[in-house]
Every structure is written in C-alpha cells, then in structure tokens.
N, C-alpha and C positions, 0 to 999 in steps of 0.2 A: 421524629419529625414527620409528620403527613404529606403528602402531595401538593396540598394546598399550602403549607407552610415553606415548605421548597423552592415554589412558586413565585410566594408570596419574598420569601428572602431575595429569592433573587432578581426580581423586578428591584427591590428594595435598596437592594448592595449596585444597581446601575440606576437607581434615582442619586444616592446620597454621596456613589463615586469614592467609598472605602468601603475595606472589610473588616467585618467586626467578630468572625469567629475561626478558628484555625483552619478549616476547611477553607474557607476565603483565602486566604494567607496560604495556603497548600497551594489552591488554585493558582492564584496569582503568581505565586515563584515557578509553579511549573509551563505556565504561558509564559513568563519572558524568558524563562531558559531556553526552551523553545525557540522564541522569535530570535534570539542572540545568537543560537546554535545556525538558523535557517539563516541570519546576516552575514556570519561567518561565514557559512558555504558561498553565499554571493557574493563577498569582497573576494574572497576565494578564485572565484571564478571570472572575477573580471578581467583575467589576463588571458586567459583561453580561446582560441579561435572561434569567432563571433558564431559559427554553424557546430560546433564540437559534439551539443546535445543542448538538448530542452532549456535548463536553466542556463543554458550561454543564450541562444535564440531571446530567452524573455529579457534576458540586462541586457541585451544590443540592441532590442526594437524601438528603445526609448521611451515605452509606453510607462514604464515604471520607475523613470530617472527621479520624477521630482517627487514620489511619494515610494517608499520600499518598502513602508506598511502593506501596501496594495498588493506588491510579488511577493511580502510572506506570506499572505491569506492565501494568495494564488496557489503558488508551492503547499500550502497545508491540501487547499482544495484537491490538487493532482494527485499527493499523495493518499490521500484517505478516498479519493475516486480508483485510482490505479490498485488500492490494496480490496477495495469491494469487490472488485470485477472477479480479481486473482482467487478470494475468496469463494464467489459464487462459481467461479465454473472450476476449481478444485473440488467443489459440493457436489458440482454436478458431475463429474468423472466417477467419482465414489459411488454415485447414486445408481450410473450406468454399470457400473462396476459390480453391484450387491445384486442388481438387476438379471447380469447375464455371465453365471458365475465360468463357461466357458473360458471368455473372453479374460477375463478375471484370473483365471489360472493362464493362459498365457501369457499376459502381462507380467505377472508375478514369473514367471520364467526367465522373461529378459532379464527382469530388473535385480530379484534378488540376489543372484550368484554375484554381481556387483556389490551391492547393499552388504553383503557378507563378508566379503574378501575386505573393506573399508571398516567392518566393524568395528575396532580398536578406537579407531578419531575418523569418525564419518565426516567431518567439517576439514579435517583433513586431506583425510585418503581417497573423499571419493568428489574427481574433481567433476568442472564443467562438462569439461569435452567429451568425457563418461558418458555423461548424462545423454549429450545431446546426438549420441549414437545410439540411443533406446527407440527405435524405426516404429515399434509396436505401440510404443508409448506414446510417441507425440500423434499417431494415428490415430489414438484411440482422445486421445485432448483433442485433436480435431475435430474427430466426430463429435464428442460429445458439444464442442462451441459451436457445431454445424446444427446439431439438433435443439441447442435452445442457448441462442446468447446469454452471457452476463449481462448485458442490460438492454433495456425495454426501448424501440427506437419507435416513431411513431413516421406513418406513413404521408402525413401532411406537410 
C-alpha cells in the first residue's frame, strides 16, 4: 500500500466510522486496551490523597469529572511527552559521551563495577538507590541537560 493509500484509508476508515481490514481491527483493540488499562489506573486512583502524584492532582481538579476520555488523552499525552524528553537527552548523554572519551572512561568506572556485580538479574540486583549514588553520573546528565534541553522552549 502507497502513502497515498494509507492516507487515503485512513481518512476513509474516520469518514465511514468501521474498519474494514485487520490492521483496523489490530488498531482498534489495541486503543481500547489501552484506554481500559489508562481507566483502570484512574478508578484505581481515586482513593488516593488528592496531592499523592500527577494522576491524583488531575481526578481531584475536577476538570476531567464529566468527560475521562479527555484524562485518557491527557495521560497518553504526558506519557509519550515524558518518554521523548527521557529519550532525547539519554541521546544526548551518549553523544557527549562518544564526544569526550576521558570523561567516558570515568563514568564507565563508577558505574560498571556495579553493572557487574548485578549481572545475574540486573532488574534485580541492581537496585534504585545504587544507581542514585553514581555522583559522576547524574553530573554528567546534568551537564549534558545544561548544554542543550530535551526540548525546544521559546523565548516569547
């Protein structure tokens, strides 16, 4: 199928409001699992102290009572914003990384002897609090967020 056919389906498949080939039908079941998984976590949540985190803030403000279509878009929105950002300036650590191989080999100093000893079951063995004792590391994530955000902010 072409680009223009692509296109053309899928204007076609939000004119006539069904789908008519399994890709459609893929589509659609994996958007309401989706939206059923994202209702879940907010019925979920609605016993939780009103300030707890994010998704308690957005079901207490009331903005979202009469429509929760609207906080599940919201919630898609944060999350595929919140995973770009993480994305790009992981890109950019790397980049400073390849950049200034010094720096590079110390890093690799902290972190490794850790990364090793966890080898077995890393999802295991190698916990949070590990991590957030890497001084060199979040150093060097700083810098590099210092030297060019994840995203583009305008001055106006």
């Amino acid at each position: 199928m072409t680009k223009y056919q692509k296109q053309t389906h899928k204007y076609l498949f939000e004119f006539i409001g069904f789908d008519y080939i399994k890709e459609d039908r893929l589509y659609a079941r994996n958007c309401d699992r989706l939206h059923a998984f994202l209702q879940k976590m907010a019925d979920e949540h609605q016993t939780t102290d009103a300030n707890a985190d994010f998704l308690s803030i957005m079901i207490n403000s009331g903005e979202y009572k009469d429509d929760p279509e609207k906080m599940r878009h919201e919630m898609i929105g944060f999350f595929f914003a919140g995973m770009k950002t993480i994305q790009v300036s992981t890109t950019n650590l790397i980049y400073y990384m390849a950049k200034h191989p010094e720096y590079k080999r110390k890093l690799c100093e902290e972190v490794i002897p850790h990364v090793e000893r966890a080898s077995e079951d890393i999802v295991e063995n190698l916990h949070y609090d590990t991590v957030m004792e890497f001084e060199y590391m979040v150093q060097c994530y700083q810098e590099s967020l210092r030297i060019e955000a994840p995203t583009n902010t305008s001055a106006q």
